[in-house]
N, C-alpha and C positions, 0 to 999 in steps of 0.2 A: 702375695701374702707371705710374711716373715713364719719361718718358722719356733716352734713355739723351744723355748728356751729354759733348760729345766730352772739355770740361776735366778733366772725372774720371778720363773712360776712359784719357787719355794720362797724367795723374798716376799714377793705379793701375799701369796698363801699366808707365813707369819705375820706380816703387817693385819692382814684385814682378821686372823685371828687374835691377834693381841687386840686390837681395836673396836671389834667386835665382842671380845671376852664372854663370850656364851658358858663359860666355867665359873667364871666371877659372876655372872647371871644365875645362877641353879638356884641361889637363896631367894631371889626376887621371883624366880620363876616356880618355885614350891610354893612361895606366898600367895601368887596369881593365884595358880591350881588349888588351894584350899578356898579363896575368897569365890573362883567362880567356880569351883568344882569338875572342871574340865580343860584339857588345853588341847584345840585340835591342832596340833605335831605338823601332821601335811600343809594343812591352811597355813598355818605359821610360815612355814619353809617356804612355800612358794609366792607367798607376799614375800618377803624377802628377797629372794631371787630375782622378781619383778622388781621390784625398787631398788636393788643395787645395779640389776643390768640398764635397766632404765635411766636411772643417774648417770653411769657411765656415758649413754651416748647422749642422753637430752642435758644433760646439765649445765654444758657450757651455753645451750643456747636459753635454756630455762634463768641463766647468769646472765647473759647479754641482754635479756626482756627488761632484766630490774637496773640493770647498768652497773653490772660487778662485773671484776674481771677474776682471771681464777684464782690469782695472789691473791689478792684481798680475800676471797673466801677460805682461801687455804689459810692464810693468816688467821680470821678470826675462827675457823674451823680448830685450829691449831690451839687456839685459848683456848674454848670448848672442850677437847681432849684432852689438857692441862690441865681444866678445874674438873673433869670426871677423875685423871689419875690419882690427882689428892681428895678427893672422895674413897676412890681404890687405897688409898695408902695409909691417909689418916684416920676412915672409916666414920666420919661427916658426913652430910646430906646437903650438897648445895641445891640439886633439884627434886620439888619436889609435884606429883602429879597425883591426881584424885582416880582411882581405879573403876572405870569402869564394867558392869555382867558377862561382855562378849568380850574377853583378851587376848584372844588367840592373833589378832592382828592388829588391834590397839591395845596396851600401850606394847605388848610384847615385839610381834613384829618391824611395828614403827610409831615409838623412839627408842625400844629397849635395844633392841637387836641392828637394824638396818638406821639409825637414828642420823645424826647431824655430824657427828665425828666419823661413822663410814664411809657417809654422803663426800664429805672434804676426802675424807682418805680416799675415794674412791678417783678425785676429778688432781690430788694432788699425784696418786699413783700412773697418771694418765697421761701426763707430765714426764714420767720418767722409764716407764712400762710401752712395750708393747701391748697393742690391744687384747689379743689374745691370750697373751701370758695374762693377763689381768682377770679376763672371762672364766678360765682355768682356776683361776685363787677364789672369785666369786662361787663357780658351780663346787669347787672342794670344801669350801667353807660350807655352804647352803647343806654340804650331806653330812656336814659334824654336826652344826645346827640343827638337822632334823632326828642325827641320830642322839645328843644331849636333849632334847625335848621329849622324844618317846622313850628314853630310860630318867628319866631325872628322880623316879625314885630309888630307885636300884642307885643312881647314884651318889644322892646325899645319904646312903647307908654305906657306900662304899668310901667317901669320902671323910665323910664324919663333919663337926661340925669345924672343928683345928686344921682338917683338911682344906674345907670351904675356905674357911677365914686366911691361908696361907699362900692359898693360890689368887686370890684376889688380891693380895697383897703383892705376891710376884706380877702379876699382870697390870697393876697400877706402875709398878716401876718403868715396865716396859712401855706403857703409853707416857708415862712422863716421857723418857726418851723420845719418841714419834712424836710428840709435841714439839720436843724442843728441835728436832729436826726439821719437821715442816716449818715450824716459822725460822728457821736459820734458812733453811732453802729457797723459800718465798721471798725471805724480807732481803736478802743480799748482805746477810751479817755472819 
């Protein structure tokens, strides 16, 4: 076993937080919590955890059942995280999804949170990352995650609304970036 690497640990860490953008999330996440009146925080968290650790080690083989390889998915992962940043940037709705009673782990935990651009991030970081430095950026992320879910009111008053919108706006930048690195990585350009 390699030992674990702080340069990694803090690249992964930021990547799967840019990617993840649990801060760019607080508005969608106040919306949830008023439509279903509750967000269970723990459940959330550890649906997540579950499904990015799980991605981590089943996904290549979950990739070879359907007959992708991990370029390709990193590639169209990589579009994916493309058309979420200019969502992030230009503040459009390309996707969009019908909400349903229980949120705490649809659509929050998965696709808000742990969704289709993690999932890629997760099999593209895998690629380049040690294993462990990886698990590291997943279990650090999962405890911001849980700790932005159980204050998200405290936070959109500490934020404000200029706050919100600012920060989403930064973090749309930064996944453009991760886009266009993944698919320059993948594709060999």
């Amino acid at each position: 076993m390699h030992p674990l690497i702080f340069k990694e640990v803090l690249s992964v860490t930021m990547i799967l937080f840019a990617i993840i953008d649990i801060l760019g999330a607080i508005p969608v996440i106040i919306q949830l919590r008023q439509r279903a009146g509750h967000i269970e925080s723990e459940k959330a968290s550890i649906a997540v955890l579950v499904l990015m650790i799980g991605f981590l080690f089943a996904g290549d083989e979950l990739l070879a059942v359907i007959g992708l390889d991990i370029s390709s998915f990193a590639i169209a992962g990589s579009i994916v995280i493309f058309i979420i940043a200019l969502e992030m940037i230009l503040g459009v709705t390309f996707f969009k999804e019908e909400m349903p009673q229980a949120v705490s782990i649809v659509p929050l935990a998965f696709p808000l949170i742990a969704g289709a651009g993690t999932m890629t991030t997760l099999l593209s970081l895998k690629s380049q990352y040690q294993t462990q430095n990886i698990l590291v950026g997943i279990v650090l992320n999962t405890l911001f995650v849980y700790l932005v879910l159980k204050n998200v009111q405290w936070l959109e008053k500490l934020f404000g609304k200029t706050g919100l919108h600012i920060l989403r706006k930064a973090f749309g930048v930064i996944l453009l970036a991760i886009a266009i690195k993944l698919f320059r990585s993948n594709s060999g350009l």
